[in-house]
N, C-alpha and C positions, 0 to 999 in steps of 0.2 A: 437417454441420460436421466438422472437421476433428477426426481421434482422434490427431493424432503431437503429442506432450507428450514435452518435457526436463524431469526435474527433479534440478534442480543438486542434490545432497544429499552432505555429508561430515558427520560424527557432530562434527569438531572445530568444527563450526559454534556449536556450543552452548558454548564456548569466550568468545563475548563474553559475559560476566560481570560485573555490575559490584557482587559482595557479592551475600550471602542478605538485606540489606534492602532492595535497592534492588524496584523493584515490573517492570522489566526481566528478570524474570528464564528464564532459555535451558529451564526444563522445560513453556515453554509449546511449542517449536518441538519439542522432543524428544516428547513425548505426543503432538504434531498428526500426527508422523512413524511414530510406534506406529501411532496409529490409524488412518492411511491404510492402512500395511501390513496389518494385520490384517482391513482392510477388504478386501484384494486390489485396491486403486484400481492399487499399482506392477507388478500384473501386466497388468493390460486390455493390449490389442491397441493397438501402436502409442507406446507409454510406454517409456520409457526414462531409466534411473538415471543421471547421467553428475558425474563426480568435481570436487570443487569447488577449482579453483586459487587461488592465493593473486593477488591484483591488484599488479604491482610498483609504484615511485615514478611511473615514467613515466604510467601507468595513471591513478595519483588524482591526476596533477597537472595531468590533465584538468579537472578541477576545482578541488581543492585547491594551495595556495603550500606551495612547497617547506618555506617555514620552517615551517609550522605540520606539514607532515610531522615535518620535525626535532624539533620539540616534542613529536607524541604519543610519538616513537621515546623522547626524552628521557626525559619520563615514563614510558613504559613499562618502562624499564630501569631505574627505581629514583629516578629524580631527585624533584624539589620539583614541588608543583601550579604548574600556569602560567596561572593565573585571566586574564591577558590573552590566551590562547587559550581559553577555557571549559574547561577541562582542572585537574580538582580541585575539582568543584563539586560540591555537595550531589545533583546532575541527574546529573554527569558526573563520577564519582569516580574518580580514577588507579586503574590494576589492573597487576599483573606480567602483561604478554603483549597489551595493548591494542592496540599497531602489529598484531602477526599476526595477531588476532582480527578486527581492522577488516577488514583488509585482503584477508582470506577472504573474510569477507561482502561485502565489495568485488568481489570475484575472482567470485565464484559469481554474482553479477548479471550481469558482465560475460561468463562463461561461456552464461546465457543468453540474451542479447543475441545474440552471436554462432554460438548454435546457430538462432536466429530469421532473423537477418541471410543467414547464408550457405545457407538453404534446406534445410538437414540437417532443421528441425522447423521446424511451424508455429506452434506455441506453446513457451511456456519458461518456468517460475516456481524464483523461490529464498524458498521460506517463511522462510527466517533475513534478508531483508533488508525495506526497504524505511524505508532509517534516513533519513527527510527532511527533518531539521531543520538537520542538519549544512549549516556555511556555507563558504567556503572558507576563511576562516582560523580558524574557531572552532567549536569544540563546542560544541552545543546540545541539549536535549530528549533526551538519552540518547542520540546520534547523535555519532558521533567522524568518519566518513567517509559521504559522502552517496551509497551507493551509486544509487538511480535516476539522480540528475544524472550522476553519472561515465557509465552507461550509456547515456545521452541523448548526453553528448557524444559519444561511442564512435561509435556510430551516425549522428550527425551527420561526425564526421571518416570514416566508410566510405560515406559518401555520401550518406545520408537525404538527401532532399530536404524533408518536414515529418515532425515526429515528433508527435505527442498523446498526455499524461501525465495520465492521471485519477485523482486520490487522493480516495477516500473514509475515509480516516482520520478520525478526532474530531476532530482537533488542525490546522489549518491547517499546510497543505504548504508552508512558507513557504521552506524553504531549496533546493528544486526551483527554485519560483517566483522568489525573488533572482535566481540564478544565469541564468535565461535571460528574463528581464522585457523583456530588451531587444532581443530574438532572436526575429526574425518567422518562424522555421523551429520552431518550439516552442509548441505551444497548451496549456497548462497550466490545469486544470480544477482547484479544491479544492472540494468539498464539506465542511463542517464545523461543530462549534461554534462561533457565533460566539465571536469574541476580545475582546466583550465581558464575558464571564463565561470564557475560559479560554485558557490557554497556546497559542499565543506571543500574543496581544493583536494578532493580524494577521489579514490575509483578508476584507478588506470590500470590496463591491462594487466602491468607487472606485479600488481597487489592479488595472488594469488593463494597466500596462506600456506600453511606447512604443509596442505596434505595437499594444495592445488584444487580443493575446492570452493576459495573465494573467487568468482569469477564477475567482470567489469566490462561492459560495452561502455566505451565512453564517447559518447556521440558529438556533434559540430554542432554549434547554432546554427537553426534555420533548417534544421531535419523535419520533414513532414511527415507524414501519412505513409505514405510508399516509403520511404528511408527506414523509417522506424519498425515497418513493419518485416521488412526484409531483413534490418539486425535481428528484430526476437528472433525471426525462426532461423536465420540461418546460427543462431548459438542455442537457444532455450530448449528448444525440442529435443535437441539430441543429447545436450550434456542430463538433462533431468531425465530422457527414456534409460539412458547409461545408468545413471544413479541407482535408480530403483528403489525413488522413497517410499516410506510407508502412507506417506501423506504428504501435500500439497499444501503450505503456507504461501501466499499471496499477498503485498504491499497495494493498493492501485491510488496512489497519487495520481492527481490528473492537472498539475501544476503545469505536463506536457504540452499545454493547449497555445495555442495561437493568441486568446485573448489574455495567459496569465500573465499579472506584469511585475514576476520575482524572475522570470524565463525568459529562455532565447528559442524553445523547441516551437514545431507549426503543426502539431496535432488536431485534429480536428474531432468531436464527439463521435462523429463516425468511424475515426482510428482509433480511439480509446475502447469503442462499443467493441470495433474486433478485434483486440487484446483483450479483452474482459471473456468474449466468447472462445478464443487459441487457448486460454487460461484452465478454463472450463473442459473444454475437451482433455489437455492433457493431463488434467486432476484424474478424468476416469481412465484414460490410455494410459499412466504410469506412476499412479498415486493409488490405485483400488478403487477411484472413485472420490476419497477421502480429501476436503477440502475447506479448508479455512481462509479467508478471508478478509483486510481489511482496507481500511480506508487508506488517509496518509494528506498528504499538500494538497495544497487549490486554493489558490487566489483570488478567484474571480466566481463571486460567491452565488450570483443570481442565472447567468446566462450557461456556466458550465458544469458545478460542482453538482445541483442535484440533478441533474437530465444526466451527466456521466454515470453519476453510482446508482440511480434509480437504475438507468439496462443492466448496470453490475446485478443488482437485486436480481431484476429478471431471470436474466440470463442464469443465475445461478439456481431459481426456483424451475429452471426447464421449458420456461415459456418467455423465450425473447420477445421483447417488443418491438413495432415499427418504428423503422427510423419518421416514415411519415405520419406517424400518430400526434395530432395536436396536443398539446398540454390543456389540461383540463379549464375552465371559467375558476370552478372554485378556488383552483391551486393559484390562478393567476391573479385574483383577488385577493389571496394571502399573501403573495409577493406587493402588492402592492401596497397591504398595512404595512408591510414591514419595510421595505424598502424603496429609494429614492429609483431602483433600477425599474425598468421595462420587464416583465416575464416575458423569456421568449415564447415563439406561438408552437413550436414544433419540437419534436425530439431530434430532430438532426439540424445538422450545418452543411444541408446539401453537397458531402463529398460523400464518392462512392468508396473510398478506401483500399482500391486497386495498388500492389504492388506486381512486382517480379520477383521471385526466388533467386538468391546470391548464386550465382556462378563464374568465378572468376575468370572465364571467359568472354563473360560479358560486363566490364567494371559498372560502375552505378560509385557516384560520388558520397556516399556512406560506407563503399567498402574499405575502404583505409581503416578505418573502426572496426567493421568485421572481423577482416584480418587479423591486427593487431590483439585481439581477444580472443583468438579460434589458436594464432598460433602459443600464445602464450598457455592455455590451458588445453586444449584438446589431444595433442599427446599427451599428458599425463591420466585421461581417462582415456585411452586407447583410439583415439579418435582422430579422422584423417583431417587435416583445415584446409586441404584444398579440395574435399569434398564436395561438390554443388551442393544447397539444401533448399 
């Protein structure tokens, strides 16, 4: 596999802020970023640091209406909340600096996009992005500008022929999905809680989109490790080898976990590290190799968020980490300026992340979800759902 990793990184990334209460908050991305360093993941062979641009109007209006630009500018320069753009919401609370904040994370997406795109690097992640609730005219789920979609677009306007967007976030990738529902050049995968029991109340099978390439695993509370891992592969692998994108776009939320407390999922770092790794292989099995990247949710800002995306790093620069590697003194001593939590001592949560491949011969209480999203889309890409996978 491929060791050439871009990682967009500027410190003013941690700049989106929205208040010390809001559960969003930027020292999840800054500790993920300690810890990698300290791990030496940003020196390995083939890695490289590259400075995260700010994304202009032109950029997010790829996605995003001018006027609802207008509006966050509005806001963010002092004006009144604009609850007809989602902007001033208990979710999405006006801050001084909102436009440049957005629009960084914006920019840093699109910076690795186009490090992926124009063949400088094979892979490309911005751990400060991965905001995909954002709609184009409104704010949603703590998401002001939707950076995967703008990047989707991006790539689409340089020429993608099909792009494949896999979010394993918690929360249904619903503002990805809106935007391209209609767009048979975009295969958009969610895995998540279902939206029967949590935010945004979307993401069921039946939301397929006109060409049948919006596709929804919508999972039960209390899915773990094995559950979860038997949904991706019994849906992910096969509809994205079907596809045949030119490139690999990636969400990895890891709000998944056991400890988040916006969630009902029972993920453990060891089931995230091997989505992060099945991720990874299928970027070069059915993407060229070509793969971007990003962050997304996480609640639980000391114990989960950087130990998850640091292995993402890894794992993406070709040299995974041990699950039994300590976390370093120094990194734990930075957790401790900074926060009231404990740094954990190790890179896992001692589970081995053993499942079973779906075979509806043999049920497994996640398969009703399976099903239900196998039979809804896999005819329409030529594909059998009672396939075993």
């Amino acid at each position: 596999m491929s060791t050439t990793l871009a990682v967009v990184w500027d410190e003013a990334l941690t700049g989106y802020d929205f208040g010390p209460s809001h559960p969003l908050a930027p020292i999840r991305v800054e500790l993920t970023v300690a810890l990698a360093r300290d791990l030496g993941v940003f020196d390995l062979p083939g890695v490289e640091l590259l400075p995260a641009p700010a994304a202009d109007d032109a950029e997010i209006q790829l996605v995003h209406t001018a006027d609802y630009i207008r509006a966050v500018r509005t806001c963010a320069d002092g004006g009144p909340a604009d609850l007809r753009h989602g902007l001033g919401t208990p979710d999405n609370p006006v801050f001084s600096g909102m436009h440049d904040a957005s629009a960084l994370i914006c920019g840093a997406t699109l910076a690795a996009a186009r490090a992926v795109w124009s063949g400088t690097h094979q892979h490309a992640i911005n751990v400060a992005g991965g905001l995909h609730h954002a709609m184009p005219a409104a704010a949603s789920g703590f998401c002001i500008y939707n950076d995967p979609a703008v990047a989707i677009s991006w790539l689409l306007s340089m020429g993608a022929r099909r792009v494949a967007y896999v979010d394993i976030d918690v929360h249904h990738g619903d503002g990805v999905q809106a935007v391209f529902a209609d767009d048979p050049r975009v295969l958009t995968v969610s895995l998540h809680e279902s939206g029967e029991y949590l935010f945004p109340g979307t993401g069921f099978p039946n939301e397929t989109g006109r060409a049948g390439t919006s596709v929804n695993v919508a999972l039960p509370p209390g899915t773990d490790d094995a559950g979860w891992l038997r949904a991706f592969f019994a849906v992910v692998p096969p509809l994205v080898r079907g596809f045949r994108p030119d490139i690999l776009v990636s969400q990895h939320g890891c709000d998944t976990h056991a400890l988040d407390p916006l969630a009902h999922l029972q993920l453990s770092v060891d089931g995230q590290r091997a989505a992060h790794a099945a991720l990874h292989a299928l970027a070069h099995e059915a993407g060229g190799g070509r793969w971007l990247a990003v962050g997304g949710g996480g609640y639980e800002l000391v114990h989960v968020v950087p130990r998850t995306w640091t292995h993402l790093l890894a794992e993406a620069a070709g040299r995974p980490l041990s699950p039994a590697l300590e976390t370093p003194q120094t990194w734990r001593d930075h957790v401790a300026r900074r926060s009231a939590e404990p740094a954990p001592l190790r890179m896992t949560d001692g589970r081995d992340a053993k499942f079973e491949r779906y075979d509806p011969a043999r049920p497994n209480p996640v398969d009703p979800s399976i099903r239900a999203c196998r039979e809804a889309v896999f005819p329409l890409h030529d594909l059998d759902p009672e396939q075993p996978a």
